[in-house]
NUVEX-808887 format. One record per atom (N, C-alpha, C): residue number from 1; atom name; y, z, x. Coordinates in nm, 3 decimals, padded with zeros to 5 digits. Layout:
NUVEX-808887
PT:NUM:CA:Y:Z:X
...
END
This chain:
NUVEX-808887
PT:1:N:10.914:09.591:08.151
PT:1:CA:10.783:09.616:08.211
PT:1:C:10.709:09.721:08.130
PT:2:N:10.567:09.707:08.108
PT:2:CA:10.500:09.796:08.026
PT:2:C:10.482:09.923:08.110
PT:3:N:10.495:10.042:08.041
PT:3:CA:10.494:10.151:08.182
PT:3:C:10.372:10.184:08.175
PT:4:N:10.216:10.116:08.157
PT:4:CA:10.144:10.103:08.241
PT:4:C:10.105:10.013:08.335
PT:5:N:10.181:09.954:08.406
PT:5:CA:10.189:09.854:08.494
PT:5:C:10.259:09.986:08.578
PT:6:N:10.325:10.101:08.565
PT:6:CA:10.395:10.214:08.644
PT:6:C:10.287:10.315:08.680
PT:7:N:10.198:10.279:08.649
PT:7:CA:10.042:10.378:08.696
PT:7:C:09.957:10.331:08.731
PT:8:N:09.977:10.331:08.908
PT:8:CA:09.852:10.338:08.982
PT:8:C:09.809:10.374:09.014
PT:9:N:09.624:10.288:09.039
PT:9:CA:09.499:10.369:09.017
PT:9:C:09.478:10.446:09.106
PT:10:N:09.606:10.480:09.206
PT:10:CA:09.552:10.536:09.321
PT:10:C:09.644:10.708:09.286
PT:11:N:09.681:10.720:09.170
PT:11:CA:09.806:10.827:09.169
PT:11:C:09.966:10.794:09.167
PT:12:N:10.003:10.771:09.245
PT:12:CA:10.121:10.698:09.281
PT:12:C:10.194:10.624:09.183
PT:13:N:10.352:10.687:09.139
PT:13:CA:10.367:10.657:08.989
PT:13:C:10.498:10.530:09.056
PT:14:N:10.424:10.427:09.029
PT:14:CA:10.494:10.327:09.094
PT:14:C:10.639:10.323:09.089
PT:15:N:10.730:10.381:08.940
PT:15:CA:10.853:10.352:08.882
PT:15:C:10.946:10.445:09.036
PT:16:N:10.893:10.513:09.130
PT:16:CA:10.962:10.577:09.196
PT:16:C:10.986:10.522:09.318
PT:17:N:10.894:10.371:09.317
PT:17:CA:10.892:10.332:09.483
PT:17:C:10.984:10.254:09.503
PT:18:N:11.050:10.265:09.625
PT:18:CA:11.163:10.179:09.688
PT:18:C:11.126:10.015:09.653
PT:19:N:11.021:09.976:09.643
PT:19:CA:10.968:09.833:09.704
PT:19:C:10.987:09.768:09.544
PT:20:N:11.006:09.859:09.427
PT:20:CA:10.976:09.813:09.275
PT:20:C:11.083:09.728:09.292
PT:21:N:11.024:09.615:09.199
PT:21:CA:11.159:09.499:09.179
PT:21:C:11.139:09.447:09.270
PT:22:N:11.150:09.435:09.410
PT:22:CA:11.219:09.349:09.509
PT:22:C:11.061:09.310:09.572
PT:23:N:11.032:09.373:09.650
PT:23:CA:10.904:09.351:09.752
PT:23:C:10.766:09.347:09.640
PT:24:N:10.782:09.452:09.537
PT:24:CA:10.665:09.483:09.420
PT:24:C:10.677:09.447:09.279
PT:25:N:10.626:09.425:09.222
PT:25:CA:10.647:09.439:09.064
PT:25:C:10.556:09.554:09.001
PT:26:N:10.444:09.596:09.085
PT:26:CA:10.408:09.719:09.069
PT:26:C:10.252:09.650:09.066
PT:27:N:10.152:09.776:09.126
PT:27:CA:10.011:09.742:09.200
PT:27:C:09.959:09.670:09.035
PT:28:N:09.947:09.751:08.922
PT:28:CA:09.885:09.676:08.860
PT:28:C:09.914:09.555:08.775
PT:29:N:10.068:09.495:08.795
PT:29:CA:10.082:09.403:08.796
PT:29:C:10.073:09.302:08.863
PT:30:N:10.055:09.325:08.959
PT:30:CA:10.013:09.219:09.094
PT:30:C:09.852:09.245:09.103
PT:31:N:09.766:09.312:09.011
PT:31:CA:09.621:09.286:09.037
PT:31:C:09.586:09.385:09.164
PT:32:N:09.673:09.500:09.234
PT:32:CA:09.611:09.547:09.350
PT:32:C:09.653:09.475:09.503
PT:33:N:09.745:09.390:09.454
PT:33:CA:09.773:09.274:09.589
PT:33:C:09.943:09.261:09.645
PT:34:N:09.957:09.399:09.606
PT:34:CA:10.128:09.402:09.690
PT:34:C:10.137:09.347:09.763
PT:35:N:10.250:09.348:09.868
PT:35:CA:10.282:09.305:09.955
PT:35:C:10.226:09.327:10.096
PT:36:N:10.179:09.500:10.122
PT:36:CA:10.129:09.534:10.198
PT:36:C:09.966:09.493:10.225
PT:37:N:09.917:09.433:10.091
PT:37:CA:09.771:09.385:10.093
PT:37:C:09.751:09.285:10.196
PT:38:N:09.828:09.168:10.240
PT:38:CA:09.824:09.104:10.330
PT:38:C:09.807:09.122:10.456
PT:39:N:09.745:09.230:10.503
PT:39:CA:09.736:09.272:10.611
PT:39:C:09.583:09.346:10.607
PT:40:N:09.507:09.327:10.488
PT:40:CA:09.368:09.393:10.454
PT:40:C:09.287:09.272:10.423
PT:41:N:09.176:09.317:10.491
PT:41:CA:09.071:09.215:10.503
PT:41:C:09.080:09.091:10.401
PT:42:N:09.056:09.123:10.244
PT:42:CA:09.040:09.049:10.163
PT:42:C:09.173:09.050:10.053
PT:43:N:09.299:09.092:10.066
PT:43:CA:09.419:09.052:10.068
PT:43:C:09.417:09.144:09.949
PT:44:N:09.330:09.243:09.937
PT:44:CA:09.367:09.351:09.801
PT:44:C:09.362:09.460:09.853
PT:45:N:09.420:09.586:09.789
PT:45:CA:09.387:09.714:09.835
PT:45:C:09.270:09.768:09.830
PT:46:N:09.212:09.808:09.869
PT:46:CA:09.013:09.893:09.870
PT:46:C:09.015:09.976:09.718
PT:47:N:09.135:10.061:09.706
PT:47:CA:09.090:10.160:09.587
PT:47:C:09.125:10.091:09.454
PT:48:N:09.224:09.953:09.454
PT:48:CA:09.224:09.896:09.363
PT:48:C:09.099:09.825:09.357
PT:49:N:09.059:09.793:09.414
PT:49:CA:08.918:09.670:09.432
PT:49:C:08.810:09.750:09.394
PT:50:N:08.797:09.912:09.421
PT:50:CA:08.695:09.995:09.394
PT:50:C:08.716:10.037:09.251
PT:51:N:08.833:10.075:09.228
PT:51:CA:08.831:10.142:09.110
PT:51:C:08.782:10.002:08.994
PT:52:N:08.929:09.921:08.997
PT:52:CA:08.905:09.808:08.862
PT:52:C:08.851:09.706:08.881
PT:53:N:08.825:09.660:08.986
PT:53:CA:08.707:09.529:08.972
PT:53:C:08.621:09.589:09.047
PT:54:N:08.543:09.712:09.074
PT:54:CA:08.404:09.722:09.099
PT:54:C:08.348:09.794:08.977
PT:55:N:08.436:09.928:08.949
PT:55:CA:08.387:10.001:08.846
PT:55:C:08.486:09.992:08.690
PT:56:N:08.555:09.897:08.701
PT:56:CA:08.627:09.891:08.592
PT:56:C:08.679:09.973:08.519
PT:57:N:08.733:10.063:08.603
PT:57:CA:08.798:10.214:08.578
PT:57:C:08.971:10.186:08.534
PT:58:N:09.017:10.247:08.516
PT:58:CA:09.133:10.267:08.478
PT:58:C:09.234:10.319:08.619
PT:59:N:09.183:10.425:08.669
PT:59:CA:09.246:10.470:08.760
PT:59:C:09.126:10.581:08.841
PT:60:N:09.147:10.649:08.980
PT:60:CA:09.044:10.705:09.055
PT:60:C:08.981:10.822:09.000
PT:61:N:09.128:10.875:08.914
PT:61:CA:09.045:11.028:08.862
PT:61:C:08.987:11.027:08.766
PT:62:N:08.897:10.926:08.717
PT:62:CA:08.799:10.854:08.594
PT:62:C:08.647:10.863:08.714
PT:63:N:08.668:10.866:08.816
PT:63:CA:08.582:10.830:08.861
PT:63:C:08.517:10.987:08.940
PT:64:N:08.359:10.960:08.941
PT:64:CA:08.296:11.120:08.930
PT:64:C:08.310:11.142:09.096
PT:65:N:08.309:11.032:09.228
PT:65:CA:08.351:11.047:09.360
PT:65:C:08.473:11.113:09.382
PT:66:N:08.587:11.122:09.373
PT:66:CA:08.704:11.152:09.380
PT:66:C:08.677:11.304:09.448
PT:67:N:08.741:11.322:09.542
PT:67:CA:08.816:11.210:09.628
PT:67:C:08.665:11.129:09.751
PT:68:N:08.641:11.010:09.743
PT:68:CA:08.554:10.913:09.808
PT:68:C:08.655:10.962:09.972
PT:69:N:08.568:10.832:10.014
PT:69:CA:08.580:10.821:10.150
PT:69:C:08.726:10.709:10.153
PT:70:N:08.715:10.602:10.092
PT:70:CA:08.826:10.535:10.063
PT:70:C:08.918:10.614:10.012
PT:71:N:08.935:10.654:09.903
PT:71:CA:09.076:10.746:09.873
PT:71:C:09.132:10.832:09.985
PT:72:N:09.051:10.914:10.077
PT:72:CA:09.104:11.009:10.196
PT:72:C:09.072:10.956:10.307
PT:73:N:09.065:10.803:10.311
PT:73:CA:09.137:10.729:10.444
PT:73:C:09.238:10.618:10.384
PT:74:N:09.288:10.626:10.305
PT:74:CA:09.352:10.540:10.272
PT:74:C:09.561:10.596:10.291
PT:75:N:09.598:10.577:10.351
PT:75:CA:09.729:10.643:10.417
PT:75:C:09.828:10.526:10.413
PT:76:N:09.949:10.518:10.387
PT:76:CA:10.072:10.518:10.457
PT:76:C:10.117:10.497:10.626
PT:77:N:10.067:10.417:10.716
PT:77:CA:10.117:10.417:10.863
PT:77:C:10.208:10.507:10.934
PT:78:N:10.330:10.504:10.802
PT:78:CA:10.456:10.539:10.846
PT:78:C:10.461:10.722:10.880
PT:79:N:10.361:10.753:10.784
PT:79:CA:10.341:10.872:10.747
PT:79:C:10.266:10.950:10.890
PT:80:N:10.365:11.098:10.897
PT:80:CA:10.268:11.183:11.006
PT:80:C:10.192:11.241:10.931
PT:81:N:10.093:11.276:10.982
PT:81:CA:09.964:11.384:10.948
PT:81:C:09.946:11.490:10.868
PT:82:N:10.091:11.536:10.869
PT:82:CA:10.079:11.652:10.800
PT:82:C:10.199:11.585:10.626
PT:83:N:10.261:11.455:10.641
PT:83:CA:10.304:11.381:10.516
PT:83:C:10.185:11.338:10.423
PT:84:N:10.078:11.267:10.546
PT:84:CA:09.961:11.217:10.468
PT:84:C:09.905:11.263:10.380
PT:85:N:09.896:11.395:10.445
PT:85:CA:09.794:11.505:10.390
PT:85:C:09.854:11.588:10.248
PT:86:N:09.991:11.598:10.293
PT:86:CA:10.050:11.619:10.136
PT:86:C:10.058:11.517:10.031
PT:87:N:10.085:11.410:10.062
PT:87:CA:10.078:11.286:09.954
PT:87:C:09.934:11.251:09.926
PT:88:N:09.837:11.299:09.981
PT:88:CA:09.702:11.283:09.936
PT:88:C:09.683:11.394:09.794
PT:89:N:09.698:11.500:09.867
PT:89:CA:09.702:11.613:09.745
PT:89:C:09.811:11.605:09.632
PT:90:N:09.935:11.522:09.709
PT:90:CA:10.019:11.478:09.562
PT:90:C:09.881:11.407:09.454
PT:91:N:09.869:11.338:09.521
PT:91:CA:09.790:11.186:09.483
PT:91:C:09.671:11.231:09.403
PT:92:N:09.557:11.330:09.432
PT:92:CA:09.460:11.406:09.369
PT:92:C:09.532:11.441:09.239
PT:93:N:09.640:11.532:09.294
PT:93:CA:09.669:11.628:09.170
PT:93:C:09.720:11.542:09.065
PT:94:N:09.782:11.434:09.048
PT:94:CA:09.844:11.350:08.946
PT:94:C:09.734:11.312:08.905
PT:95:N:09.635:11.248:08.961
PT:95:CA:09.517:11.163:08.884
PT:95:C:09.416:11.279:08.843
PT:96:N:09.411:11.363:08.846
PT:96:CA:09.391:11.503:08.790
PT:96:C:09.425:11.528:08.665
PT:97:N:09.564:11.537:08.673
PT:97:CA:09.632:11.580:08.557
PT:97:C:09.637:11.429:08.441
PT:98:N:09.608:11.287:08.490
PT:98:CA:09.627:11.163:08.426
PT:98:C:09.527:11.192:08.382
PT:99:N:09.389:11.243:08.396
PT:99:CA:09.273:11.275:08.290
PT:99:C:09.278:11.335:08.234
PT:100:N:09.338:11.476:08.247
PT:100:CA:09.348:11.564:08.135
PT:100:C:09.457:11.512:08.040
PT:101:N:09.547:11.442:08.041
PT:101:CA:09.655:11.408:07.948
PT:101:C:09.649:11.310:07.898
PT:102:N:09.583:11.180:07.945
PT:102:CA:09.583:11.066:07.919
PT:102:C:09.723:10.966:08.000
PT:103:N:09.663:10.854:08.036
PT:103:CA:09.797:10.827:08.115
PT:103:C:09.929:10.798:08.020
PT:104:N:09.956:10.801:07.882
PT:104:CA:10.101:10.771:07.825
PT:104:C:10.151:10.941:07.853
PT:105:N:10.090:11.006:07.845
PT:105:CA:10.142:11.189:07.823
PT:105:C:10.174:11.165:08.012
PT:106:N:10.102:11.117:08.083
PT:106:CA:10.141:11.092:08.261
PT:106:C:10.263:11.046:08.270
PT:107:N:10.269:10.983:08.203
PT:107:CA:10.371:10.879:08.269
PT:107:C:10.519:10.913:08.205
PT:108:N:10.511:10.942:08.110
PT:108:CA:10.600:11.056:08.016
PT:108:C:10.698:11.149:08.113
PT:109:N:10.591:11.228:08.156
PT:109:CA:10.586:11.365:08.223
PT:109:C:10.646:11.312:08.385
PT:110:N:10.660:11.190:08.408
PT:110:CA:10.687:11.130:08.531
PT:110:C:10.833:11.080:08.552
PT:111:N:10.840:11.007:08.382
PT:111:CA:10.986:10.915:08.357
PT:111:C:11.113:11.089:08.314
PT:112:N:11.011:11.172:08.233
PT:112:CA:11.159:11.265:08.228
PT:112:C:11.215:11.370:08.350
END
């Protein structure tokens, strides 16, 4: 797998999620349309749909909104309030740091 197919546009460094391999092959290999997309209006995720097929961005922290209204409602179910709220600020701070470094120096910095 190319390890940018391991960086999504939402932060979230895919190579760490339980679901890789089995349930996922990873958001931007599936176009934004995991598994969990099936349960959203138009069968994609919003910040994938916003970022690369509206603005043809790379990932959110390219983009001058950050954090939008979509990125800080966009949650985890499973997650309490005060998980959300840290994995949001995980989520900022990586796509933060994926601009200042470029995402191969990200993803680098992720795999060691």
């Amino acid at each position: 797998m190319d390890g940018k197919e391991l960086a999504s546009v939402c932060g979230i460094y895919c190579g760490g999620c339980e679901f890789l391999g089995g349930q996922c092959a990873g958001c931007n290999s599936v176009e934004g349309k995991p598994f969990w997309t099936e349960q959203m209006p138009n069968g994609v995720c919003p910040l994938y749909d916003c970022c690369v097929n509206s603005k043809a961005l790379e990932h959110c922290g390219l983009c001058d909104e950050l954090p939008c209204k979509t990125f800080l409602e966009m949650r985890d179910p499973s997650m309490s309030d005060e998980e959300a709220a840290r994995a949001l600020a995980e989520r900022q701070q990586a796509l933060v740091r994926r601009k200042e470094v470029g995402t191969e120096q990200w993803l680098s910095e992720r795999e060691s």
